[in-house]
Every structure is written in structure tokens, then in C-alpha cells.
KOLTORFI-600149 format. One record per atom (N, C-alpha, C): residue in three letters; x, y negated, z. Coordinates in steps of 0.001 Angstrom, whole numbers, plus 524288, in hexadecimal, padded with zeros to 5 digits. Each point is the difference from the previous one (the first is absolute). Example, Ala and Ser with C-alpha at 12.3 -4.5 7.8 and 13.67 -1.06 7.14 Angstrom:
2
ala833868163A81E78ala7FC867FB5A80000ala803847FB5080000ser7FEA27FBE67FD30ser803347FB5A8003Cser7FCFE7FBBE802DA
END
This chain:
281
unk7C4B77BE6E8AF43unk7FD56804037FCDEunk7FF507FE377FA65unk7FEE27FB1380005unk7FFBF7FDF47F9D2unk802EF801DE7FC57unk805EB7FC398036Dunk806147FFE57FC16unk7FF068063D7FF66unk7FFFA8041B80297unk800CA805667FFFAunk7FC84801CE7FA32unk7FC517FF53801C0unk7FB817FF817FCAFunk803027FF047F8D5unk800AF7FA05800B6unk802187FFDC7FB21unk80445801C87FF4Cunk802BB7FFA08024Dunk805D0803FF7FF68unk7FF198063B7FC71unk7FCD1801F7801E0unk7FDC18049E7FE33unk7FD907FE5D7F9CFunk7FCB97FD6D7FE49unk7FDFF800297FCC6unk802CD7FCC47FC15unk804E77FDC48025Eunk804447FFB77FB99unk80375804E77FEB9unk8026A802978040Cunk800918052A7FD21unk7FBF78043C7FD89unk7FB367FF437FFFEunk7FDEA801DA7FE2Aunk7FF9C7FCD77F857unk7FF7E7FD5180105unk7FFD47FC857FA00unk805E2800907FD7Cunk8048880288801FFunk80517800187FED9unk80037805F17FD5Cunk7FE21802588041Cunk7FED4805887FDE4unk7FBC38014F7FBA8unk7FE407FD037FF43unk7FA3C7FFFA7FACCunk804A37FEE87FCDFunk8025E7FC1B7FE83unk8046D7FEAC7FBD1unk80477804CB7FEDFunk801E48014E80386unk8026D8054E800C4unk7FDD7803E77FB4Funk7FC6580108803D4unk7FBDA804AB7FB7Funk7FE4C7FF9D7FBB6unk8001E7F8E77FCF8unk7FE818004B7FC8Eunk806747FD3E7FAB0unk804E4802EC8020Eunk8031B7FF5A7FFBEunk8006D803EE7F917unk802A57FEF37FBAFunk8008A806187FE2Eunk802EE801798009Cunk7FEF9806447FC7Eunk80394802B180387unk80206803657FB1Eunk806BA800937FF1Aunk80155801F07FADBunk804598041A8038Eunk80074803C07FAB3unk801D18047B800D3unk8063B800967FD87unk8033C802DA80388unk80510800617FE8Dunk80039803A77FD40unk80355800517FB19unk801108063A7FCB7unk804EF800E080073unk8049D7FCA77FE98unk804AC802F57FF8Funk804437F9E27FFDEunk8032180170801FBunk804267FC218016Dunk804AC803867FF1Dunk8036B7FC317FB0Aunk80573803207FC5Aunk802CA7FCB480015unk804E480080803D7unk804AD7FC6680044unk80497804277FD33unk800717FE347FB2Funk804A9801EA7FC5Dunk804648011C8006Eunk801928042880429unk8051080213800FEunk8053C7FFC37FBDAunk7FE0A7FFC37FBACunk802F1800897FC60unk8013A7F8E07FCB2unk7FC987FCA180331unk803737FC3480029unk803577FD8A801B1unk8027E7FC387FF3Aunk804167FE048039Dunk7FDEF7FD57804CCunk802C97FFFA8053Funk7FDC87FEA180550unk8035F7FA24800F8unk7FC4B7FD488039Eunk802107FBEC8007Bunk8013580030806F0unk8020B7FC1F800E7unk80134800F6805F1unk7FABE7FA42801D2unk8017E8014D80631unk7FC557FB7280170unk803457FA008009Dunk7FB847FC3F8002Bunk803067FAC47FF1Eunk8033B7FF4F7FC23unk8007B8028F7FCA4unk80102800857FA44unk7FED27FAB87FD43unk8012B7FD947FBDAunk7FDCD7FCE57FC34unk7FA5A803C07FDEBunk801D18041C7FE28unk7FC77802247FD55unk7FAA9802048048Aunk800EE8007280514unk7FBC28026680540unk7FD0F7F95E7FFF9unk803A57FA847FFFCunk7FBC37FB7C7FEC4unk7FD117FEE27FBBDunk801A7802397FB39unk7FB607FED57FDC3unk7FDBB803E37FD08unk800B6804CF804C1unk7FA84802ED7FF76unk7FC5A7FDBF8026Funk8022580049804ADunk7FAE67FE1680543unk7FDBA7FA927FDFAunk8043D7FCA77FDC9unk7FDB67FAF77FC1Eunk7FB9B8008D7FC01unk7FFCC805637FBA3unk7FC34800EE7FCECunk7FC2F8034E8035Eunk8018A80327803CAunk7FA9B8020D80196unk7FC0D7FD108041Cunk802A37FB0F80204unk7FC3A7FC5E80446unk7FCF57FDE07FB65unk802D57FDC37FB44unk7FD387FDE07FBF5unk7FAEC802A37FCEAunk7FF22803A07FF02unk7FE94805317FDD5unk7FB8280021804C7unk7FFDB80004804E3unk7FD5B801698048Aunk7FBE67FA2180099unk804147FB9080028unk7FD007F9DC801C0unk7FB327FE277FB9Bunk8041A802407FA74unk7FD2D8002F7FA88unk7FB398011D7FDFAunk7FD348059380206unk7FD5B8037080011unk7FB517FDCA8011Eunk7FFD97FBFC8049Dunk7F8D27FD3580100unk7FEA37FCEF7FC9Bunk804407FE8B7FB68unk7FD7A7FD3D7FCCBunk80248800167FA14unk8026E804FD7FF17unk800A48017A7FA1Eunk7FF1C803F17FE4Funk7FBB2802C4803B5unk7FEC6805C97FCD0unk7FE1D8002F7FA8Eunk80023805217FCBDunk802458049A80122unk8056E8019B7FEB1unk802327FCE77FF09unk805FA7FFC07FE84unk802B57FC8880055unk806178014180237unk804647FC6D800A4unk8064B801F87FF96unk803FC7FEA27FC13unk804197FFC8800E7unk803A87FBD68020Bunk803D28019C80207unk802A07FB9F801D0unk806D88000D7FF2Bunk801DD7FEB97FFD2unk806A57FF167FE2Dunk801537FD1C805A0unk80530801E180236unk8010E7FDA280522unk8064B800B47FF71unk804127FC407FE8Eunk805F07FFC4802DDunk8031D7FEE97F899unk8034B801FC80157unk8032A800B47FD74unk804E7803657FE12unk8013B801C77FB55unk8026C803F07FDF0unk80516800318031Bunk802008043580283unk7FE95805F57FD92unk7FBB7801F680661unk7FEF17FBDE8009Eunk7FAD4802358068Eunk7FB207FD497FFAEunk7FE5E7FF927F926unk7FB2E7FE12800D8unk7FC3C805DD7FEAFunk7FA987FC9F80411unk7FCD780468800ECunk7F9FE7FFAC7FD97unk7FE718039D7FD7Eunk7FA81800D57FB0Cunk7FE03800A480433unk7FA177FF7E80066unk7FC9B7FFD58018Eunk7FA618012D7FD98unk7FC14802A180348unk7F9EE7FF667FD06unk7FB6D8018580356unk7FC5E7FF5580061unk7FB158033E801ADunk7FDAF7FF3F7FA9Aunk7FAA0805A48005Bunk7FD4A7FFFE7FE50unk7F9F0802208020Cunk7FAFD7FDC980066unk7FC97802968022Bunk7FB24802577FC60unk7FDCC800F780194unk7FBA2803057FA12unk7FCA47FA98802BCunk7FC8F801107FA2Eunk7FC237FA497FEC7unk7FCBD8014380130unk7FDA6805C5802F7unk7FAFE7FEC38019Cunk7FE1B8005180554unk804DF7FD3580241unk7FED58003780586unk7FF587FA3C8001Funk7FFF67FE23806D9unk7FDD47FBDD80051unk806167FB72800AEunk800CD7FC54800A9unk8043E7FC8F800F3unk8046C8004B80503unk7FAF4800338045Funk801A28017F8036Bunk802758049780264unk7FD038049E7FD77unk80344805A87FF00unk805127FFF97FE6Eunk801397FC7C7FABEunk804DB7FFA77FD55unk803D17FD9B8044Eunk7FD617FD9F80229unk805367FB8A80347unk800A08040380610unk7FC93801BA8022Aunk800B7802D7803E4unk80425805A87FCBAunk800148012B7FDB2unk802FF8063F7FC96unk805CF7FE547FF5Bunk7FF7D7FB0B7FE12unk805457FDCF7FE14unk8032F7FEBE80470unk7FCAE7FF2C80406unk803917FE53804D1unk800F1804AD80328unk7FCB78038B80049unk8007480664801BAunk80349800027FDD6unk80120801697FA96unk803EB802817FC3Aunk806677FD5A80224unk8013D7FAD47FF0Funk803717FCE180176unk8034D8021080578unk7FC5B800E78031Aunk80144800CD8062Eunk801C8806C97FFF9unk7FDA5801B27FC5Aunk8015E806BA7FF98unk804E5800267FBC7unk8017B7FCF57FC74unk8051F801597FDCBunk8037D7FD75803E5unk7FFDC7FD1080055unk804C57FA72804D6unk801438064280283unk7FAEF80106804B3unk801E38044C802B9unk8031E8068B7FD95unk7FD21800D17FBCBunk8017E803ED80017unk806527FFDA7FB0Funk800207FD387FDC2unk805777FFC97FCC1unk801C37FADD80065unk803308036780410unk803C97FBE8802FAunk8060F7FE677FF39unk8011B801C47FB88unk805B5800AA7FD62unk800ED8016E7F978unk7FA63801CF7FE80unk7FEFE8000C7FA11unk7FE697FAE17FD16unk804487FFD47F9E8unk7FF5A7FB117FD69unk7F9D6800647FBF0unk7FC18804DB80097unk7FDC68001D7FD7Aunk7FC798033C80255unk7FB5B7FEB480286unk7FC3280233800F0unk7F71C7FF357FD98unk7FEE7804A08018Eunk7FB807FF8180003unk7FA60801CB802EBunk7FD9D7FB3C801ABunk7FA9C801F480276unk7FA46801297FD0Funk7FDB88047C800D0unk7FA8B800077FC8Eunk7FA08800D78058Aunk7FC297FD147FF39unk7FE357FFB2802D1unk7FAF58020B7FB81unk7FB6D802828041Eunk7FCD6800757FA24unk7FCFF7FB007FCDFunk801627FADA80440unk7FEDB7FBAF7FD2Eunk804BE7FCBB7FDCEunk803618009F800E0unk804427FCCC7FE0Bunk80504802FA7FED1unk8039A7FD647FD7Bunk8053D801DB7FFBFunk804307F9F580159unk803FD8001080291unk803B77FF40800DCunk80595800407FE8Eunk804E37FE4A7FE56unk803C9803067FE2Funk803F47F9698005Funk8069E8027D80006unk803607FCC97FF62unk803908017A7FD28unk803F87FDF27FEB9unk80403803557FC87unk804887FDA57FDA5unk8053C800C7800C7unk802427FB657FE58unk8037B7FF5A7F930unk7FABC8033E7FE0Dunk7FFD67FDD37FA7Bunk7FB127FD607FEDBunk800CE7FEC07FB8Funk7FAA17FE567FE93unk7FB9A803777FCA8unk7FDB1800F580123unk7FABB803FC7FD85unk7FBBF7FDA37FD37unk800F07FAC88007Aunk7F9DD7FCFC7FF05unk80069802577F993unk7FBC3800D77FD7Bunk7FEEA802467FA18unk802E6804807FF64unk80234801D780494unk8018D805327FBD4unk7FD298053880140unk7FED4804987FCD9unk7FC63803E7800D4unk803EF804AD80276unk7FFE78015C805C7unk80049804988031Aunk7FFB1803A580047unk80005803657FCF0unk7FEC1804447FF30unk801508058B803A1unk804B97FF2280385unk803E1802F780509unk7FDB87FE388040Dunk7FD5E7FC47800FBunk7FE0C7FCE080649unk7FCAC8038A802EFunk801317FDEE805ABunk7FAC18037A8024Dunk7FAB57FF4F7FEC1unk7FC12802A4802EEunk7FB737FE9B80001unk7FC9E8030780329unk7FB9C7FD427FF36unk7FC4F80294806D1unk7FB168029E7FDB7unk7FF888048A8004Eunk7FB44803A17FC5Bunk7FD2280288804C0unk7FA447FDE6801E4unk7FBE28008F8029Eunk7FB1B8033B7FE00unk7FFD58048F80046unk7FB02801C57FD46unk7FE10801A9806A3unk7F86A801307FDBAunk7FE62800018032Funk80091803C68026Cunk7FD3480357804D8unk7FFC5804BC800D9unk7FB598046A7FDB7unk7FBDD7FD0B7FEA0unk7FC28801067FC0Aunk80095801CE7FA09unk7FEC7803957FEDFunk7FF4A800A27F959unk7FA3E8021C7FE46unk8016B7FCDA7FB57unk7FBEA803607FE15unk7FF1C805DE7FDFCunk7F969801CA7FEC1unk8000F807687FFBCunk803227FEDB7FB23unk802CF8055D7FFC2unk80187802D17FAB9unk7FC677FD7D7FC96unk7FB4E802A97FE01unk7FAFE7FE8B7FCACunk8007E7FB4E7FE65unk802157FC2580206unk8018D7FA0C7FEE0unk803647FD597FC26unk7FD247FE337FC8Aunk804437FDC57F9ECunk801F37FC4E801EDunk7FE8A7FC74804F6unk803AC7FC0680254unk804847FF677FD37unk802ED804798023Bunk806D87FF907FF04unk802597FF917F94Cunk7FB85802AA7FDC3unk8012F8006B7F956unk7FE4B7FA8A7FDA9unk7FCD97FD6F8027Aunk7FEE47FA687FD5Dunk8031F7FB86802A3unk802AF801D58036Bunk8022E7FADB80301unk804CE7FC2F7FCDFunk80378805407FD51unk802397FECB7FCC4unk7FFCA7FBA87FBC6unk7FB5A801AE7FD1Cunk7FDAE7FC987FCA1unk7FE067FB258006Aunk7FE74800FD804A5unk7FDA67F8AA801E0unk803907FD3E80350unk803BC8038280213unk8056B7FC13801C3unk802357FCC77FA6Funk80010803C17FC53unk803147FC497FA79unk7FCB57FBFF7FEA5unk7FC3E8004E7FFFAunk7FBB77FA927FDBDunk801D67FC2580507unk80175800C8803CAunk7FF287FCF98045Dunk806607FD8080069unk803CD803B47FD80unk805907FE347FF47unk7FEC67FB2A7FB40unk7FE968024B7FDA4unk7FF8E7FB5C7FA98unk7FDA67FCC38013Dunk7FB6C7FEA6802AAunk7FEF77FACF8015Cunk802537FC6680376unk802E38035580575unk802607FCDA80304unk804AC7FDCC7FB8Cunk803C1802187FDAEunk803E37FE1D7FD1Bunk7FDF57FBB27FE2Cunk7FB547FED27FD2Eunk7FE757FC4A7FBF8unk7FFD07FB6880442unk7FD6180060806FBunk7FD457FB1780217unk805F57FFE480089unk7FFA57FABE80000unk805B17FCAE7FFC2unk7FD7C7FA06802F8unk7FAE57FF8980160unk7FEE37FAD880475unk8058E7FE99803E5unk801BC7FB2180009unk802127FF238036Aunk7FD0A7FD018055Dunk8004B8039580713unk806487FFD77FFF6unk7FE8E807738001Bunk7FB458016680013unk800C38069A8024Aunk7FD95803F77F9CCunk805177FF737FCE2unk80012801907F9ECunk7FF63805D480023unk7FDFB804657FD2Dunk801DA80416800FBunk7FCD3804448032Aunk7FB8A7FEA18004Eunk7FC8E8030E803E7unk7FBA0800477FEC9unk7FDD0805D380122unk7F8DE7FF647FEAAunk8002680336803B5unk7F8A38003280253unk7FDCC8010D802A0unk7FA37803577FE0Cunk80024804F2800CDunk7FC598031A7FCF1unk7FB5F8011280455unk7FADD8009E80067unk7FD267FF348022Dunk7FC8E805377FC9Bunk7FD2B804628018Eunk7FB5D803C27FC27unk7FE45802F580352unk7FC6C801FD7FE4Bunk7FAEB803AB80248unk800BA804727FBA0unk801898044880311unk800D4806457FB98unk7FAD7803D180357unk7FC45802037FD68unk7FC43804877FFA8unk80446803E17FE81unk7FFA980498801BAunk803B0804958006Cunk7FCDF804C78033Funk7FD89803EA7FAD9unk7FF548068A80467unk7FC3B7FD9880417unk7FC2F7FD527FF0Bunk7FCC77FDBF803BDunk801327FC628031Bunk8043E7FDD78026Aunk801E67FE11802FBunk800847FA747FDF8unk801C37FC708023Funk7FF737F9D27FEF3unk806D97FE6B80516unk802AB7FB927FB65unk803677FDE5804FCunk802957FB427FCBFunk8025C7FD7D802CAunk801817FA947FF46unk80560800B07FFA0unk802A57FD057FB44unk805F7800CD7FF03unk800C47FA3C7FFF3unk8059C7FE43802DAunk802217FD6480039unk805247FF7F7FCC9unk802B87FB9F7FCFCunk80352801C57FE6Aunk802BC7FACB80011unk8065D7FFBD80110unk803297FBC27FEE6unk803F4801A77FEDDunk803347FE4E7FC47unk8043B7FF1A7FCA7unk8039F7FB4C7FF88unk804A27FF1180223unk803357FB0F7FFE7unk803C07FEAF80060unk801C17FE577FD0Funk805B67FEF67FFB9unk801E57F9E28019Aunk8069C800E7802DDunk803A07FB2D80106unk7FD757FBA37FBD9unk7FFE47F9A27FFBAunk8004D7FCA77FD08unk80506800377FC19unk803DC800BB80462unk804B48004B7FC4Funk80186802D87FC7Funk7FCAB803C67FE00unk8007C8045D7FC79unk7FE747FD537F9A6unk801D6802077FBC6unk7FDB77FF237FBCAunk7FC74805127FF03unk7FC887FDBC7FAE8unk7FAEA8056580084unk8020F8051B7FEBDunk804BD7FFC37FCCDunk80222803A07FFE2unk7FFBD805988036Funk8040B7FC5880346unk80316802FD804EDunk7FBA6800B380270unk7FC1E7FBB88010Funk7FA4E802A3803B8unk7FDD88045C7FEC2unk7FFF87FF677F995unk7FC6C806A27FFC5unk8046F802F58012Cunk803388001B7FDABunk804CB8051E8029Funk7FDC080184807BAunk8014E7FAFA80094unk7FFCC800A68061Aunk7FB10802D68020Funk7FA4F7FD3B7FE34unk7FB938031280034unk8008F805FA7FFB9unk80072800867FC2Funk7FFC4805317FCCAunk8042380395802FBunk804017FE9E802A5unk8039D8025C8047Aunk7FCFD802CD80519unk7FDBA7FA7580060unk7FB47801B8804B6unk7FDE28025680058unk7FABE801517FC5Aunk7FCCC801DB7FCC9unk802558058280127unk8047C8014A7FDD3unk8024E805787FE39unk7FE12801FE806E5unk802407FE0080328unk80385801428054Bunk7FAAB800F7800C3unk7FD007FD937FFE9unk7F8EB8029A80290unk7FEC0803117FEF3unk7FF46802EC7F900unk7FF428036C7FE04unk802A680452800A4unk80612800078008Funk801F78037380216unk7FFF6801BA8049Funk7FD7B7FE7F80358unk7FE117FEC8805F7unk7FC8C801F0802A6unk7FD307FDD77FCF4unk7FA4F80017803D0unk7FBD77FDDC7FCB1unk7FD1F801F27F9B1unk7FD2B7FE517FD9Cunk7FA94800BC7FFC4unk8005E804ED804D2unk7F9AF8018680236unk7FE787FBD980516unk804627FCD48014Bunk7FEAB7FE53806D8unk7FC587FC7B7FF3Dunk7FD0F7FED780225unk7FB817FAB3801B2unk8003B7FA787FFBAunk804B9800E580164unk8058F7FA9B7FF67unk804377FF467FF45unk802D47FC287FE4Cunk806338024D7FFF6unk800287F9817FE5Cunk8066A7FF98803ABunk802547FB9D7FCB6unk804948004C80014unk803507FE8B7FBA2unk8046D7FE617FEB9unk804977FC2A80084unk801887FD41803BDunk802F87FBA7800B4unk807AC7FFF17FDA9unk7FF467FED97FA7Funk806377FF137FF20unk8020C7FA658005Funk8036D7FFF17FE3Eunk803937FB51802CBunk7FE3F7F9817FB7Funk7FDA5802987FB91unk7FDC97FD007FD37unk7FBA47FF697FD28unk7FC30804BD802F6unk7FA9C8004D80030unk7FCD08044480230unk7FBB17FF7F7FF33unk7FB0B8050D80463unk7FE3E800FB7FD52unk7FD2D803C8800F5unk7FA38803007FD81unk7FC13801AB8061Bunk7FCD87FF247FF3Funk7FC5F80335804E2unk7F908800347FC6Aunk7FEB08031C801BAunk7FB19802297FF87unk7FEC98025480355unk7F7C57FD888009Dunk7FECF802FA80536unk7FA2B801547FE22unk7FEDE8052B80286unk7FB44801E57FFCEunk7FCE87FFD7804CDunk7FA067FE20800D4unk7FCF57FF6580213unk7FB2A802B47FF09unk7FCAE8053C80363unk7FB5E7FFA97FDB1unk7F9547FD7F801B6unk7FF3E801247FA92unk7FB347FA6780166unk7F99A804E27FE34unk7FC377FF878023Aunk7FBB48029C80106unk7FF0D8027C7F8E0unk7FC19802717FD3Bunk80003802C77FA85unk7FD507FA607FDA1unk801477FE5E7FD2Cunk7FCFB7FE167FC38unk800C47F9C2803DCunk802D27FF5B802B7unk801F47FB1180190unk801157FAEF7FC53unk8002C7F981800C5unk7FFDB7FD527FBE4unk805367FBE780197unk8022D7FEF17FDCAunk804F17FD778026Funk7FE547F9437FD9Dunk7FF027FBB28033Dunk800357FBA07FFF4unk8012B7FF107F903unk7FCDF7FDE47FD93unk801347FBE77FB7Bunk802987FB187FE3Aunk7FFDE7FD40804F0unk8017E7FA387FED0unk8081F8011D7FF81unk7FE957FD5A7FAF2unk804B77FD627FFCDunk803E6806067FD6Cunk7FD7D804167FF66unk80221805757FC84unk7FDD97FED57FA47unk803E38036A7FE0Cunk7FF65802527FA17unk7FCB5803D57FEF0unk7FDA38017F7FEBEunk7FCA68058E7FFB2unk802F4800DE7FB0Funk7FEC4806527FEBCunk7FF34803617FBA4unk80569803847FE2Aunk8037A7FE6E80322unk80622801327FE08unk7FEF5807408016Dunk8029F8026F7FDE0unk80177805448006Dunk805C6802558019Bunk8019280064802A2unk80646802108017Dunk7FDEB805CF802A5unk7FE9480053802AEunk7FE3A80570802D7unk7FB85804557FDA3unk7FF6A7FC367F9E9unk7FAB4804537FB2Bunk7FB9B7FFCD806BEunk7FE717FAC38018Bunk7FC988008E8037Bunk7FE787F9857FF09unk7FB1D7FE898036Bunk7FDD67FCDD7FFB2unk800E87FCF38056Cunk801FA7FB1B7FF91unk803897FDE5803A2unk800157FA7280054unk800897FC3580334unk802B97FB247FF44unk803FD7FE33800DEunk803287FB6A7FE5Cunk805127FFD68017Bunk7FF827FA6C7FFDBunk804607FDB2802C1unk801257FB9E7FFE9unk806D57FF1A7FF3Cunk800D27F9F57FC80unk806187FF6680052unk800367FBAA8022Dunk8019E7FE5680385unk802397F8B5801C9unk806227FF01800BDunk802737FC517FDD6unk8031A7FEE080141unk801667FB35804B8unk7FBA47FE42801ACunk8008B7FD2A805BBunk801FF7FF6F8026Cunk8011D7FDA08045Dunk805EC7FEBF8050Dunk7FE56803AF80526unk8020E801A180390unk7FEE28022A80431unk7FA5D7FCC8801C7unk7FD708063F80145unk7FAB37FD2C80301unk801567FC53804BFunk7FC2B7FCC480173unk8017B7FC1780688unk7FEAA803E580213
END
């Protein structure tokens, strides 16, 4: 009865780990018909599977970004993940290995594919892409099912405080996760009170250039989209946008430590925060 006993309350402690597993979401998986196909056992099929075990093994301990170069011309194979910075480490490395296991499977003869997860992106290709700006690539556009009322300037100011928020990510240039801010405010609105979230970020490998281009791509695709929704994010092949709305009780106070007070983007009274920091533990 003991052994039984404990037997049980080791699967029970297995299943606590289980549950407290995360848990990321698939958006869209694009294997490029219109590239050239490779066969299997190929030079070029080894060092895919060569850059994507790498890319996968990589991931527990080089988030939020990695390229990799694998073989040699004319069957060498590009490589990359990318995960957003404000998830946790472990998120990144569990997505990247989701992601990995969902292109392997699903483009199985394409020299150029891509996975978007709403935490990560994935991709191979047998050119090289590192620094260059995309402008034709896929991408994974998530808005919520929520919008806001008509009555709501939401959508008319979003515009405006995405560009302040393009221009600063361009400027952080911290190495190793260059290129990213993190917007944090409290908007009063028509009585109502709610919490906006906001991130903006681009590839390392980009110059600031091409990042704001790339931003500002994003940016568009929301607005043209879905600029009333609650949420929405953007995943291109060389950067995101997401913003999220939360509401919080009338006259609610959002934590001080470690914010900016006084900034205006929404002609409302708000706080924000910018960090350029490494993935949370």
C-alpha cells in the first residue's frame, strides 16, 4: 500500500509540472510554394534539420534571438527564431521548440519556410536574409474578438502613439535585445478607466532604418484591420507590434515604482514605462 501510495503521489507531482507548463499559441505556418524544393536526404534536407535542431537545443539558453548558418553553397541553409521580450525564458524555449517540430512537419520539401506562434517566430531559407528589410513576407495578424464602442477615440489616437513608440524602439540599440520598447498607461475615457499595454520590436539584425520601415508596416496592417479591437498583434518576419487593453475599476491607480509619470500620447493622464532589459526569469 505504501509503494502504491507513493507511486500515486509521484504522478501526482508530475502532473502539477504539466499544468504549470506554458502554453503558446499557433497562428500560421507558410511553406513557400514558390520556392525551390529540396528532396529528402538531400545535402540541403541535412542542414536544414542541422540548423533547426540547433535553433531548437539553442533556445534554453540564447533567448530572444538567434541566427544560424548551416552547410555549404549552393545547399547552405539561413536560419532564425525570434521571440517577443516580454515573455518569460522558458516560454521562448518551449515556442521555439513547438515552432521547430511544426515546420520539420509541416514543410517537408520547401527550401524556404515559416512558423509564427503568438510568442515566437521561426523561419529557414536558403538565402540569406539576416539585415535585409521584407517587405513581401508573410505574417500572423491576431486581433481580438472584442472592440471597442464607436464613441471611442481609441482607434484615432493609436496611430499617434504607435509613432512615438516607433521612434524610440529604433533609437534603443542595447545589445543583445536592441530595438524594443515596452509601453505600460492608464487612459480615463467617457467615464470608463483601462489599462493599455503596448510592445513594439524589431529583429537585432535590422538597421534603425529598416526597423522603422518594418514597424510602421505593422502598424499599417493593424490600423487597417482592426483599430477599434481591444487587442491586436502583428507578427512579421522582422518584427511585431501588439497592444492590449485591460479594464481597471474608475479612478483606478496603476503601481508607481520604477514608471515615468506625466507623458501624454492619448491627451490623457497616464503612466508609461520603457526598459530595455533581457527576458524576464
Amino acid at each position: 500500500m505504501k509503494g502504491k501510495k507513493s507511486k500515486l503521489g509521484q504522478l501526482d507531482l508530475e502532473a502539477s509540472f504539466v499544468s504549470l507548463k506554458p502554453r503558446v499559441n499557433h497562428l500560421l505556418t507558410s511553406c513557400n510554394n514558390r520556392s525551390e524544393n529540396f528532396t529528402e536526404d538531400s545535402s540541403y534536407d541535412t542542414n536544414r534539420r542541422s540548423a533547426l535542431k540547433y535553433l531548437r537545443t539553442t533556445s534554453s539558453t540564447t533567448p530572444p534571438y538567434l541566427s544560424v548558418t548551416k552547410g555549404l553553397s549552393p545547399d547552405t541553409v539561413y536560419g532564425m527564431y525570434h521571440c517577443r521580450v516580454d515573455i518569460t525564458k522558458s516560454t521562448c524555449r518551449i515556442c521555439v521548440r513547438n515552432a521547430v517540430t511544426e515546420i520539420s512537419r509541416s514543410c517537408t520539401s520547401q527550401k524556404e519556410a515559416f512558423v509564427f506562434y503568438e510568442q515566437c517566430m521561426v523561419r529557414y531559407s536558403d538565402y540569406s536574409f539576416f539585415g535585409l528589410q521584407e517587405l513581401q513576407g508573410p505574417n500572423a495578424l491576431l486581433p481580438s474578438t472584442s472592440n471597442f464602442p464607436i464613441t471611442s477615440r481609441f482607434g484615432e489616437k493609436l496611430p499617434g502613439k504607435m509613432n512615438k513608440l516607433i521612434t524610440r524602439a529604433a533609437s534603443t540599440i542595447l545589445w543583445p535585445e536592441p530595438y524594443f520598447v515596452m509601453d505600460k498607461q492608464h487612459v480615463n475615457e467617457f467615464g470608463s478607466s483601462y489599462a493599455v499595454d503596448t510592445l513594439v520590436q524589431c529583429s537585432p539584425d535590422l538597421d534603425p532604418g529598416n526597423c522603422t520601415v518594418c514597424l510602421r508596416l505593422a502598424v499599417q496592417g493593424i490600423l487597417d484591420c482592426c483599430s477599434q479591437s481591444r487587442s491586436a498583434l502583428n507578427f512579421l518576419p522582422k518584427c511585431l507590434v501588439r497592444f492590449n487593453t485591460s479594464s481597471l475599476p474608475p479612478n483606478d491607480v496603476v503601481p508607481s515604482l520604477g514608471f515615468i509619470e506625466g507623458n501624454k500620447i492619448f491627451e490623457s493622464t497616464f503612466i508609461v514605462v520603457i526598459t530595455a532589459s533581457a527576458l524576464a526569469l
